[in-house]
C-alpha positions in Angstrom: 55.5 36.2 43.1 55.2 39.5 45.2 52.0 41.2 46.0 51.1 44.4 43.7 49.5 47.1 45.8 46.1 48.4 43.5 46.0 51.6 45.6 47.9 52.8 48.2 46.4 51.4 51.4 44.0 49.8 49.2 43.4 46.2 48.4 46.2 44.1 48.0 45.9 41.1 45.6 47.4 37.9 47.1 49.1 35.0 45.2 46.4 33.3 45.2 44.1 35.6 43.4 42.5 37.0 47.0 41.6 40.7 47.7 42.6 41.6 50.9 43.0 45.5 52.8 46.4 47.0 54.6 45.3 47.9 58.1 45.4 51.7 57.4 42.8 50.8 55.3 40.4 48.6 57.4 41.2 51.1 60.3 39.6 53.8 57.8 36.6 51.7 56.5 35.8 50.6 60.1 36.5 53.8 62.2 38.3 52.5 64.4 42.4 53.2 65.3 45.3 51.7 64.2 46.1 50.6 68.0 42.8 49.2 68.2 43.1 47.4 64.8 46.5 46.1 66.6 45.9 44.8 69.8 42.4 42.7 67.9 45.0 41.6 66.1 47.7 40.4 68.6 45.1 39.2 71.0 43.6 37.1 68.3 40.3 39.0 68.6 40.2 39.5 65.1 42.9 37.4 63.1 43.5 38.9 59.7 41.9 35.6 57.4 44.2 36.8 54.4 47.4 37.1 56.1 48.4 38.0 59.5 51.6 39.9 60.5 55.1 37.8 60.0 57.8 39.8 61.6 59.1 43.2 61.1 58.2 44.7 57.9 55.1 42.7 56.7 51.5 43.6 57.2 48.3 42.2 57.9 46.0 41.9 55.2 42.2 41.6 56.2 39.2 40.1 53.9 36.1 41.5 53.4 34.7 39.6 55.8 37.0 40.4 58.4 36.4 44.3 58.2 32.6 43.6 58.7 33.6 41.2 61.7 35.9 44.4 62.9 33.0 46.6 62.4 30.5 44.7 64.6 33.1 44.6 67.3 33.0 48.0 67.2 29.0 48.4 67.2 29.5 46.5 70.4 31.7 48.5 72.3 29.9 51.7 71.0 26.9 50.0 72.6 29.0 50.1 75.8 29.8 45.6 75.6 32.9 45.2 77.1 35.6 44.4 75.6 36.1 41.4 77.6 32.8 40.4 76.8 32.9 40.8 73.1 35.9 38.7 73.0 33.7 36.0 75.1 30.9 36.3 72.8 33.0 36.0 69.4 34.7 32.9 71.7 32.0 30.9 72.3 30.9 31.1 68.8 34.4 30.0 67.0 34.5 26.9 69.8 30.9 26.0 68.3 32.4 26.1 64.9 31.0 29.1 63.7 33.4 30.2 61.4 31.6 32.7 59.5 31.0 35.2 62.1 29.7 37.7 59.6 26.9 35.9 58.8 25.4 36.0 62.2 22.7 38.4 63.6 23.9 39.4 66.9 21.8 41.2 70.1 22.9 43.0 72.6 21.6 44.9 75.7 25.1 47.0 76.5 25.9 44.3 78.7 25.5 41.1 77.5 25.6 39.5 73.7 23.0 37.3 72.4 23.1 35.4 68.8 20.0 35.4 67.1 19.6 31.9 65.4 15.9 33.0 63.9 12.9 35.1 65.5 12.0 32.5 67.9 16.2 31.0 68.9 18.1 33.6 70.9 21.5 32.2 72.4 23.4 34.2 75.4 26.8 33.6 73.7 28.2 34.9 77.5 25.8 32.7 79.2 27.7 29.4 77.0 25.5 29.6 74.4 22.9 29.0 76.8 19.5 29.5 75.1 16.9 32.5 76.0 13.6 33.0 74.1 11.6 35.8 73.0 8.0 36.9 72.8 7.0 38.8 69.7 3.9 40.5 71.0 2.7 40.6 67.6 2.4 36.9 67.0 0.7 36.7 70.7 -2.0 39.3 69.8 -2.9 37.7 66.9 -3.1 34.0 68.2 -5.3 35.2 70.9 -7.8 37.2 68.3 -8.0 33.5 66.6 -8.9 32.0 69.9 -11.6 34.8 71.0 -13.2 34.3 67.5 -14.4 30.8 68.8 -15.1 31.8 72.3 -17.8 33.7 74.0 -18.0 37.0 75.1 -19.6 39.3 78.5 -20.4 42.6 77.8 -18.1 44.8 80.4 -21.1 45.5 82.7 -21.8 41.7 83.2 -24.3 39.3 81.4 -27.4 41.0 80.2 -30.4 38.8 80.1 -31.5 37.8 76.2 -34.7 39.8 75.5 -34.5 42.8 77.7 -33.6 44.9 75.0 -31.2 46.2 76.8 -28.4 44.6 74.6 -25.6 46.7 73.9 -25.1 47.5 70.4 -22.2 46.2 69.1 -19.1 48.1 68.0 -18.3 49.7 64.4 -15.7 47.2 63.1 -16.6 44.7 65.6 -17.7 41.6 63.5 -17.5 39.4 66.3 -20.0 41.1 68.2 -22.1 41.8 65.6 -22.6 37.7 64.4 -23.4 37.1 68.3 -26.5 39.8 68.2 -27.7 38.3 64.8 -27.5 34.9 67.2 -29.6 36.2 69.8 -32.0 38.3 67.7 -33.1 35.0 66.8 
């Protein structure tokens, strides 16, 4: 059974009923060149999942998945990663099984690549997946408001001795405050 082209340089539909892309037509939905498209190819960057290249006169037919896998690589060297270390990145993660590369969230600084495994897991795929962590200053600010809430507080000028009268008034919007004075007003 031969393959029937749908479109020219369009999906190809395999023997087996899969929908795979001619590299004219990954290189177009990617942005990237045909050269490029090659050498990912030949250097077993990006292997073609449907079928790879057999000898003179057959082409490479890339999934879906693989364009978006293509496409990432390309985020990466836009984002000035080398290609060297792209290739260690995407490396590390196939020899950890990770087959399905395009359903990873991956970071990068322009010089190194990170995989991020949820908001608190970030692995340094060039460091061999050693792990890194992040601080979401969000989650801080709010974990220290629930702490203050069962702490006390100074006024900025230093303690002001109860019954002076001299007790600051406390802030609009400043319930915390405000339950302290009602405290000390007795």
């Amino acid at each position: 059974m031969h393959e029937q082209p749908l479109e020219q340089d369009g999906p190809l539909v395999g023997e087996d009923g899969s929908v795979g892309y001619r590299g004219v037509t990954a290189c177009q939905a990617v942005g990237i060149s045909y050269r490029q498209l090659d050498y990912w190819a030949r250097t077993t960057l990006v292997i073609p999942s449907i079928r790879d290249a057999s000898g003179s006169g057959t082409q490479r037919l890339y999934s879906f998945r693989d364009l978006v896998v293509l496409k990432v690589v390309k985020r990466l060297l836009d984002a000035g990663v080398s290609l060297q270390n792209i290739r260690r990145a995407i490396e590390t993660l196939r020899s950890r099984g990770v087959e399905d590369l395009a359903g990873i969230t991956l970071i990068s600084d322009g010089t190194t690549v990170y995989e991020c495994r949820s908001p608190e897991e970030v692995v340094d795929l060039l460091q061999g997946g050693q792990g890194v962590f992040g601080i979401a200053i969000g989650g801080a600010f709010k974990e220290i408001q629930g702490s203050l809430s069962h702490l006390p507080a100074e006024p900025a000028g230093g303690p002001v001795p109860v019954g002076t009268g001299t007790e600051p008034e406390p802030a609009a919007g400043d319930e915390l405050a405000a339950r302290r004075a009602r405290r000390r007003a007795g």
